[in-house]
ZADO-460132 format. One record per residue (C-alpha): residue number from 1; residue in three letters; z, x, y. Coordinates in steps of 0.5 Angstrom, whole numbers, plus 500, padded with zeros to 3 digits. Layout:
BEGIN
<NUM,'ALA',<Z,X,Y>>;
...
***
This chain:
BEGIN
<1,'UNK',<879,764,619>>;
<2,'UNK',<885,768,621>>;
<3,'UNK',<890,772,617>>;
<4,'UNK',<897,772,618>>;
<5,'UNK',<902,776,614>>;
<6,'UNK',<897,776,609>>;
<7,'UNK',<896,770,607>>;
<8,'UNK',<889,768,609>>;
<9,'UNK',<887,761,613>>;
<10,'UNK',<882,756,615>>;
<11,'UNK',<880,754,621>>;
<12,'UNK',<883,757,627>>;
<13,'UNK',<891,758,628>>;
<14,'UNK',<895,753,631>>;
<15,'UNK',<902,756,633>>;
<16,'UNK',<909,754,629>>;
<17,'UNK',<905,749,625>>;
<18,'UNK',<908,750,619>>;
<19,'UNK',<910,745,613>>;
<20,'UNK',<917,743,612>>;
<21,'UNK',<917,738,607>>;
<22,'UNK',<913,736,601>>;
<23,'UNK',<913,731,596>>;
<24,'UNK',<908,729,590>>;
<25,'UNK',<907,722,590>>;
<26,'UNK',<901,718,584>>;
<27,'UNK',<895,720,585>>;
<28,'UNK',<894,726,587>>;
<29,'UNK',<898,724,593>>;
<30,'UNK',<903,728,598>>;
<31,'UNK',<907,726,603>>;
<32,'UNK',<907,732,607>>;
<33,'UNK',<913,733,613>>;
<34,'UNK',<911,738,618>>;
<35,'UNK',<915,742,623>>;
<36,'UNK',<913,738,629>>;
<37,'UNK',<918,732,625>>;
<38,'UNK',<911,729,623>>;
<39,'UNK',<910,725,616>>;
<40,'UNK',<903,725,613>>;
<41,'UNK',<899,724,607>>;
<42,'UNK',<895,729,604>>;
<43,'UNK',<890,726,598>>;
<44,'UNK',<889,733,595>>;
<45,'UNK',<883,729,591>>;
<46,'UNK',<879,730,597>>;
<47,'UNK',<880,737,597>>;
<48,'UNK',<874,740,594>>;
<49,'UNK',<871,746,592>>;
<50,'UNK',<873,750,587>>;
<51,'UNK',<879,753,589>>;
<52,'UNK',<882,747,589>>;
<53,'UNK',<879,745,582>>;
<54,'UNK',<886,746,578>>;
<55,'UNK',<889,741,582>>;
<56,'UNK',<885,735,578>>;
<57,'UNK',<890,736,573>>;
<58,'UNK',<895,731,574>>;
<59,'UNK',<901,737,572>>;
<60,'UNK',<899,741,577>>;
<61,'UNK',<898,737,582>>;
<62,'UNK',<905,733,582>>;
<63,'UNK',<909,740,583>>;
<64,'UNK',<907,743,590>>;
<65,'UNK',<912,748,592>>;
<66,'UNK',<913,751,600>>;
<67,'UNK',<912,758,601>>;
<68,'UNK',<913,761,609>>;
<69,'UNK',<911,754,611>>;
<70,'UNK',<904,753,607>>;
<71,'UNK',<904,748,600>>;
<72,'UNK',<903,752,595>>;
<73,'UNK',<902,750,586>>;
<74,'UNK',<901,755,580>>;
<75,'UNK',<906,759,583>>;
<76,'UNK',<901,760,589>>;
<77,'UNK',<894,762,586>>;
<78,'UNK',<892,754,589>>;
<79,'UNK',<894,754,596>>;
<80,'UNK',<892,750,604>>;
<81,'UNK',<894,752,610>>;
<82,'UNK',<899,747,615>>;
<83,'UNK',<893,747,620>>;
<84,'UNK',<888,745,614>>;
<85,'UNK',<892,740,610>>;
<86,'UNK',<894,738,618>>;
<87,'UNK',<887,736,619>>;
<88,'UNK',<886,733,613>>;
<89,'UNK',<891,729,612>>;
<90,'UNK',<893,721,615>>;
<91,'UNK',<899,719,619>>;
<92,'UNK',<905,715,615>>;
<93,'UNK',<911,711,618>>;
<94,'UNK',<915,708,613>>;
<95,'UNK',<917,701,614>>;
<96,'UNK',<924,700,617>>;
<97,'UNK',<926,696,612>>;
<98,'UNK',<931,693,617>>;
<99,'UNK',<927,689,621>>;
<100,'UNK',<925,684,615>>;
<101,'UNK',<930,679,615>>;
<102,'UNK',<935,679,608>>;
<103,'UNK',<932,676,603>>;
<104,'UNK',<936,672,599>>;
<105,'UNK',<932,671,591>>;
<106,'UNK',<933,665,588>>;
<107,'UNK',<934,665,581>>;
<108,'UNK',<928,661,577>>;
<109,'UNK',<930,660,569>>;
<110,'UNK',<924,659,565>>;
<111,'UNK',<924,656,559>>;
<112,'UNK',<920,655,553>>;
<113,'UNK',<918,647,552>>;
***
């Protein structure tokens, strides 16, 4: 555990790694964009303890913020450092949509007989 600018952290510091970016997604999950340009997903349902109990509440959950690079929600009672939520988290690629051939849809009329 370390303590920078008062805020206290798990695990021991990696330097720069900050949180650019979050968005809440179903289920508890977030898509976390890290200051290395990474994308990640982070399951908050495997964060346990009860400092993160609050977070089961789906109001909660879904309405993270960034304070100084570190996700934050309750207006920064429940917080998890970069290091950690790095850590915990899994790599994400989005697909390139554009290597898929440009699907046609056929139109299919259904009738009642």
């Amino acid at each position: 555990m370390y303590i920078v600018d008062d805020i206290c952290y798990a695990g021991s510091p990696e330097e720069g790694l900050k949180v650019k970016a979050v968005k809440a997604l179903r289920g508890g999950i977030l898509l976390v964009t890290f200051s290395t340009g990474e994308e990640r997903l982070l399951d908050t349902t495997e964060l346990k303890g009860s400092a993160f109990k609050a977070l089961e509440n789906e109001d909660v959950v879904s309405h993270p913020a960034l304070f100084h690079g570190v996700i934050t929600w309750n207006n920064g009672e429940i917080d998890i450092a970069p290091e950690a939520a790095y850590e915990k988290s899994y790599p994400y690629t989005a697909p390139d949509y554009r290597a898929y051939p440009e699907i046609s849809p056929e139109k299919k009329v259904v009738s009642e007989k």
